[in-house]
N, C-alpha and C positions, 0 to 999 in steps of 0.2 A: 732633638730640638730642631725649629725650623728656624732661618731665621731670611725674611724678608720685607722686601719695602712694598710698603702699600698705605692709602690713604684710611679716613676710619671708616668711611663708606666700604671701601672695596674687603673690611676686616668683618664688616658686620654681615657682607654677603658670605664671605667665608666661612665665617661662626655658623651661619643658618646651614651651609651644605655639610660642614665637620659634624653638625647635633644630629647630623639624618632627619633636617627637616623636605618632606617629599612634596610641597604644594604650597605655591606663591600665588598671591591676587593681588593687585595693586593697581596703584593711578598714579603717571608721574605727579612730583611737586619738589619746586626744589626748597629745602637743598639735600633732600633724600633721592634726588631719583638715581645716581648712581650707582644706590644699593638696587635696585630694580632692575639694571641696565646688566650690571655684573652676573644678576640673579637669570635673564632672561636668556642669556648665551650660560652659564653652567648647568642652570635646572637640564634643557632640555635636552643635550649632552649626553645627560646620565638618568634618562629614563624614569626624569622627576617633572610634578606637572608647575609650569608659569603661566601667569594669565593676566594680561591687561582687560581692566574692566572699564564700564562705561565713567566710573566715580569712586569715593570712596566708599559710597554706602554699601556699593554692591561686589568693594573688593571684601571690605572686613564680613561680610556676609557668606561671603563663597569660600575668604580662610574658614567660619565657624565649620559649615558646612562641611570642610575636608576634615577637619582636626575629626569630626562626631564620625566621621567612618575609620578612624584610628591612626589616621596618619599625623606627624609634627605640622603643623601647620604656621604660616607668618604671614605678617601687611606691612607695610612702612608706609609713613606718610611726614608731613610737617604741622604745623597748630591747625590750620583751615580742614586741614584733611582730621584731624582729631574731632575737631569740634561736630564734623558732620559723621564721623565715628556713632558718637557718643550715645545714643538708644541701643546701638549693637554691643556695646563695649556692655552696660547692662544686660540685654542679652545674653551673653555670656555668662556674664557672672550668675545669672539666677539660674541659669542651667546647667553651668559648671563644666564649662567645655573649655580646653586647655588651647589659651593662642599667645602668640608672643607678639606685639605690637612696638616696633621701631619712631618711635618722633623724632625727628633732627630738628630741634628748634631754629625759629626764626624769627625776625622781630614782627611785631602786632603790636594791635587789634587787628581784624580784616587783613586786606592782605599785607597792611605793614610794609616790612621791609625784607623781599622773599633772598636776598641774597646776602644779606647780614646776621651777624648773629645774635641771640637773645635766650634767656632763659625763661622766658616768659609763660610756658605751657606747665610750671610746675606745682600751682594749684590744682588746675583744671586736670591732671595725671592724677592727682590727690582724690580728689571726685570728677570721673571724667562721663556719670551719668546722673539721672534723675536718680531718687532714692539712696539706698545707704548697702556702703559696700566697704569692703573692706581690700583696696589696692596693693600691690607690689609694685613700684617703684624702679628702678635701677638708672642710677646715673654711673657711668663710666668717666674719669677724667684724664686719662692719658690713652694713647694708642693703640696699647695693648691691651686695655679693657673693653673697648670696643670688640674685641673677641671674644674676652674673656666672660665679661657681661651678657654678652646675647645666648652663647653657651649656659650661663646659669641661669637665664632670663627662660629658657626651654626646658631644665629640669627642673626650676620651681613651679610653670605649669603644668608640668603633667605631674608633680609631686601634691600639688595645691587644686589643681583641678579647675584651676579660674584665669582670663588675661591677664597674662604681666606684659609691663610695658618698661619700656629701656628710652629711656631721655638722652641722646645724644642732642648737640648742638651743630650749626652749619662750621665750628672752627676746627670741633673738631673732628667733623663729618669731610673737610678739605681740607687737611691736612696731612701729607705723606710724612711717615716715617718709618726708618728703620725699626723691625718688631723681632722677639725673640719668641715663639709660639712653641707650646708642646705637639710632641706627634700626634698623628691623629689617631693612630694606636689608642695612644695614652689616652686621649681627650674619650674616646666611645667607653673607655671602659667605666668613665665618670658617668656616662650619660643613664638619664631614669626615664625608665621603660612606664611606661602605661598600667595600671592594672587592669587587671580581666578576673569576673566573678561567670563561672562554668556553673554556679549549683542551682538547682529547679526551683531553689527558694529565694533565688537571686530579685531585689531590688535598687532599680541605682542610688536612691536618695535613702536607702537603712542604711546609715552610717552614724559613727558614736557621735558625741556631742563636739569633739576638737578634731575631728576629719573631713577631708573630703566625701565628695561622691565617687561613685564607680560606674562611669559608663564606656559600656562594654562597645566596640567597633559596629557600626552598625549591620546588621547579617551575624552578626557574632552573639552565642548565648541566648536565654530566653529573653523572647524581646520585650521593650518598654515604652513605656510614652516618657516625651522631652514637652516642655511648653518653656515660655515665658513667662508664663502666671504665676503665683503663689501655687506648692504643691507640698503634696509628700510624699513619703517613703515609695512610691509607686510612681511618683512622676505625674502625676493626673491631677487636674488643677483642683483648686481647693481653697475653701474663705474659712475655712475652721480659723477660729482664735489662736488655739494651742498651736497644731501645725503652723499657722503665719508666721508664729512669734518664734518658735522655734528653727524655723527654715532658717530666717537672718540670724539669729543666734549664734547659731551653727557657723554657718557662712565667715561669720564674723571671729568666732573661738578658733574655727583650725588656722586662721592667718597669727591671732593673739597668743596664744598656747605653743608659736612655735617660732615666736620672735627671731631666737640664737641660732634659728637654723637660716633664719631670712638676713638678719642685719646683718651689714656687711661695711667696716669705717676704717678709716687712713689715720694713722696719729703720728705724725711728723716732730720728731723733738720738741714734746709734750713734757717730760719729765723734768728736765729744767728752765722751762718759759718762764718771763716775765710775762709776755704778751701774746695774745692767744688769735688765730684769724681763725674762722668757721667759714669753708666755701665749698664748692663740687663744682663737678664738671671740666669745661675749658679754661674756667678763673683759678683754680688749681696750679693749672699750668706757672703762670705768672705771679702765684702765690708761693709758691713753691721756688722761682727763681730768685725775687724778693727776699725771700727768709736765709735764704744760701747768703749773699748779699747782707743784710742787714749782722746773722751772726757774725759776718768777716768784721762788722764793724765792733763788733763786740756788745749787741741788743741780742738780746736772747729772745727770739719768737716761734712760737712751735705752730704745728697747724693742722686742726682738726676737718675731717672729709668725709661726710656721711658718700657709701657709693650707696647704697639703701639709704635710698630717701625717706620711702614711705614703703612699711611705718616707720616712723621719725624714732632714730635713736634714743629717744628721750631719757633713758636712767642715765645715759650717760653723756649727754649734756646737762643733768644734775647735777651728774658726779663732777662735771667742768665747771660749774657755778660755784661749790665750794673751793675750788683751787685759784679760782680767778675770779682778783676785783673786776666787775661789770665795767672800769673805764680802763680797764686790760684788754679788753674784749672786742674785736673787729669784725662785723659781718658783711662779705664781700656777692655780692649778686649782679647779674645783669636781668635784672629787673626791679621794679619799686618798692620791694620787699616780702615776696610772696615765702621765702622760706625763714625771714627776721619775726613772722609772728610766731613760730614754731620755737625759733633759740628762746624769745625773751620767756614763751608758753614754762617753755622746759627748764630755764636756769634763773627765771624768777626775776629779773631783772633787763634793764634796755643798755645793749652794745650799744658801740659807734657801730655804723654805717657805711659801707660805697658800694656807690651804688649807678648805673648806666643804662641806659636805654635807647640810645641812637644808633644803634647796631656797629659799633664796636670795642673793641675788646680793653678792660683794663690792661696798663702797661706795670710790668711790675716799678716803675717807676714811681707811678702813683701811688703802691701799694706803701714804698718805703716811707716819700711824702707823708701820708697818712697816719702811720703807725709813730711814725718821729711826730709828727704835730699829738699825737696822745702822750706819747715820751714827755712831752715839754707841758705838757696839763691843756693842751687845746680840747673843742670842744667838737 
């Protein structure tokens, strides 16, 4: 084991060099750029490629690009930088090229609040382009996920074959802590390798109905066409009915059909709650100190933590609607509720709320505040 101080920035540059990822393109923005900064002295070190672009359109453009010659590819950015992502972020998905995409949120619209923090980008991660796609998610909510997440955030794309994007926030993107990390032995032997189809009857997009595709490095195997457009089994674009319908289908079943292998949830002295909080990320944190605290007083509060956001844990925020009355129920966000329409979706019913947007942090203070005012029947 290793164990070192570092902030979640400097964890996330880590994770990208531990997964063997070999090609960085980015634009600064804070409050991501010290993953770029970290990345731009180790990439080139060790005979791995970095590269400031002119934006973000032409950094996620020049990840796709690396990833399609075979190598791990990544971008980091903050919401401005997603937003201008977002044609490429489809892109990808319709041609199923494996990238891993970093957000450090920040507070918004526009530029908002670029040095504050916010969870604000977690619809827009949900659907981060035109059309219909089926996302990976990952939110990390303590220090060590910040590793550990971007690590798994690289083997579910090249497992899945599509961007996954990992929602860190500016709190806890600057924030140093003491971290306790597996070797890096350990960590490669986890790591998932690419597949490669060698046979003369090779096409990237004949694949079953709940898998990926398979595209091969480029130079590598008999070669193909890639587009953007609606295609099939050959890659060559295509208005067939059948084929259209079936391309998104597909797209959409190998993420669906393999739920247990994607969702990923915290359940925090769950078993004997009275009173239940539902939150991710840096609110975690102070959710989490909150509940230590409030058990001392002798309030039983447990706390549920999708790190897979999307897709939304949903059976098992059902399975948390029967065990808790809805004014049990506390759903904590720094935003104005972009993940509260999912709880109520999923557990049939409307939580209490807290809820911020001024770009700073709940205090577990507030938290206990809140939970004690449902205690006493407030509203």
């Amino acid at each position: 084991m290793r164990k070192l101080i570092l902030s979640g920035n400097e964890l996330v540059a880590l994770a990208a060099f531990d997964a063997r990822c070999f090609f960085f393109a980015g634009y600064p923005i804070t409050p991501s750029s010290e993953i770029m900064h970290e990345i731009s002295v180790m990439f080139p070190k060790n005979r791995r490629r970095f590269i400031q672009m002119e934006n973000e359109i032409a950094a996620i453009q020049a990840a796709l690009g690396a990833s399609m010659s075979g190598v791990k590819a990544m971008t980091v950015t903050s919401g401005p930088g997603l937003s201008l992502m977002a044609e490429s972020i489809g892109d990808g998905h319709m041609k199923e090229v494996p990238l891993v995409i970093v957000d450090v949120m920040r507070g918004g619209p526009s530029t908002g609040l670029p040095t504050r923090v916010s969870q604000g980008d977690v619809l827009q991660a949900r659907a981060p382009t035109h059309g219909d796609v089926r996302t990976i998610v990952l939110v990390p909510g303590k220090a060590e996920e910040c590793y550990t997440e971007t690590i798994r955030a690289f083997n579910l794309a090249e497992r899945f074959m599509q961007p996954v994007i990992v929602l860190s926030d500016a709190t806890l993107g600057h924030m140093t802590s003491d971290v306790l990390l597996a070797d890096v032995a350990d960590i490669e032997r986890t790591l998932v390798a690419r597949k490669i189809n060698l046979l003369d009857t090779y096409h990237p997009y004949d694949a079953l109905d709940d898998q990926p595709a398979i595209l091969n490095p480029f130079g590598v195997g008999k070669p193909y066409h890639v587009t953007g457009l609606t295609h099939g089994k050959t890659g060559f674009p295509t208005e067939d009915a059948e084929l259209s319908q079936g391309l998104i289908d597909r797209q959409f079943k190998k993420i669906n059909a393999h739920r247990a292998e994607i969702e990923s949830v915290e359940r925090l002295m769950i078993d004997d709650a009275e009173y239940l909080i539902i939150c991710y990320g840096s609110v975690s944190l102070a959710a989490r100190e909150a509940i230590i605290r409030m058990r001392a007083e002798g309030l039983r509060v447990g706390m549920f933590r999708p790190i897979t956001l999307w897709p939304s844990p949903t059976k098992r925020l059902y399975d948390l609607s029967k065990k808790f009355d809805p004014k049990n129920v506390l759903v904590i966000e720094l935003n104005k509720g972009q993940y509260l329409r999912e709880v109520e979706r999923a557990m049939s019913n409307r939580p209490h709320f807290l809820s911020r947007v001024n770009g700073r942090a709940i205090s577990p203070e507030e938290i206990i505040e809140k939970v004690k005012e449902m205690h006493h029947g407030g509203v």
